[in-house]
N, C-alpha and C positions, 0 to 999 in steps of 0.2 A: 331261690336257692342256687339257681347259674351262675347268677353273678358271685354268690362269696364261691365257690368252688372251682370262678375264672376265676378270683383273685387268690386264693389259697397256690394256684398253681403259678401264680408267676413267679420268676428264677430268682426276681429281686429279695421275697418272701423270704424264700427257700435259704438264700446267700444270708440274711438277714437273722434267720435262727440259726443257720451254722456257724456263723460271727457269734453271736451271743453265747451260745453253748462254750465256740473255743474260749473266749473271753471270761466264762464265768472259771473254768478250768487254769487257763493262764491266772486269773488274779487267787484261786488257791494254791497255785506253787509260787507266788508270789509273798503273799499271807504267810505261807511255810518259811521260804527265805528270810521272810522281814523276824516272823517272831521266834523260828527255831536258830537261825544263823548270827544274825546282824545282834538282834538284842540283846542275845548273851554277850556276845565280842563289843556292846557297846557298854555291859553292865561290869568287865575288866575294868574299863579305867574309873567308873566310880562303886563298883563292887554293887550296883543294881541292876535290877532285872524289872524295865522299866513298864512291862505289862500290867502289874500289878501294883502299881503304885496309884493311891486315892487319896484325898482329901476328905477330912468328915466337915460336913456344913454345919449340919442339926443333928441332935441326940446321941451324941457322942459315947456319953457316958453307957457303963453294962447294964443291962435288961432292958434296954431301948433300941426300937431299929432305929440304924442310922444312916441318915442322907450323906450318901458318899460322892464324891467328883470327882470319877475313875480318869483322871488327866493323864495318867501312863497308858491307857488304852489309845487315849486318842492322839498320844505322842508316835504311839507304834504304826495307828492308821495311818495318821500323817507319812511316816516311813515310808509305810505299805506302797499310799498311792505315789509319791515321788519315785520309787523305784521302780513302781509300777509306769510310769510313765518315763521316767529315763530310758527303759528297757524299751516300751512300746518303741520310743525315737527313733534309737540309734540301731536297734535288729529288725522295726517293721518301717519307719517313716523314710528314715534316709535313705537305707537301698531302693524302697520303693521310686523314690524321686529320682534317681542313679539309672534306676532301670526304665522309667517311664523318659527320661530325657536322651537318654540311648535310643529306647527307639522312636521317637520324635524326629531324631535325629536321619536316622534309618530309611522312617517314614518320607521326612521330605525329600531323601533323594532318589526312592524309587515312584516317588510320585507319576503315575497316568496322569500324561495331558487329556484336560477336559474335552468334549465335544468343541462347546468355545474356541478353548486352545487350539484344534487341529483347523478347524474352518477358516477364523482369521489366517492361521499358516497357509492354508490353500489359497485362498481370497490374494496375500499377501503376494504368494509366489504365483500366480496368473495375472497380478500388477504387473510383476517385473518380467513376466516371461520365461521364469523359471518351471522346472518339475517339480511336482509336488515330492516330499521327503517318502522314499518307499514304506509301504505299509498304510499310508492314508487313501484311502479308497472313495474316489470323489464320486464314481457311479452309481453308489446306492443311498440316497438322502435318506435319512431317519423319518 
């Protein structure tokens, strides 16, 4: 019982349903956009409202149920997820990449020289006869 209630608490978990939660939330105002906005403003230029458009397969004819191929639904999904994913792009992917290359950026120039780094530096400068660069502290080895 340790072990699932180590893993219940790791932050990845955690991060992992609060992604999904936003996510199931984002793709209903998404859903909303596609079927209350966009399909009317696309059912203008041929005067349909493409959600409810079906094709009968079998039993077409009255007092028979009939096998329908709801292809306007999946016209709309189709919508759904493209808008759903142009959106995800261009408001979560690119900035994100923008912002992660900034501080990349950032990162390597405030970069700490390594233990490495300063020893060779020392080692280098008692080659030459030089001082070591102030703040390197030859006296107390690791």
């Amino acid at each position: 019982m340790k072990g699932f209630i180590d893993f219940i608490r790791k932050g990845n978990l955690v991060q992992l349903a609060v992604a999904f939660v936003m996510g199931l939330a984002f793709a209903a105002v998404v859903t909303s956009f596609v079927n209350d906005l966009v399909s009317p403003l696309l059912g203008l230029f041929g005067g349909v409202d493409f959600s409810s458009k079906t094709a009968c397969l079998k039993n077409c004819d009255v007092g028979q149920t009939p096998v329908l191929l709801s292809w306007g639904a999946f016209l709309t999904a189709v919508i759904t997820f493209l808008l759903t994913a142009i959106v995800i792009y261009f408001v979560i992917v690119k900035p994100y990449e923008k912002l992660e290359e900034r501080l990349s950026k950032n990162k390597d120039e405030d970069v700490a020289p390594t233990e490495i780094d300063l020893l060779t530096e020392i080692r280098d400068s008692l080659q030459n006869g030089d001082t070591p660069r102030a703040g390197a502290d030859v006296s107390k080895p690791n």
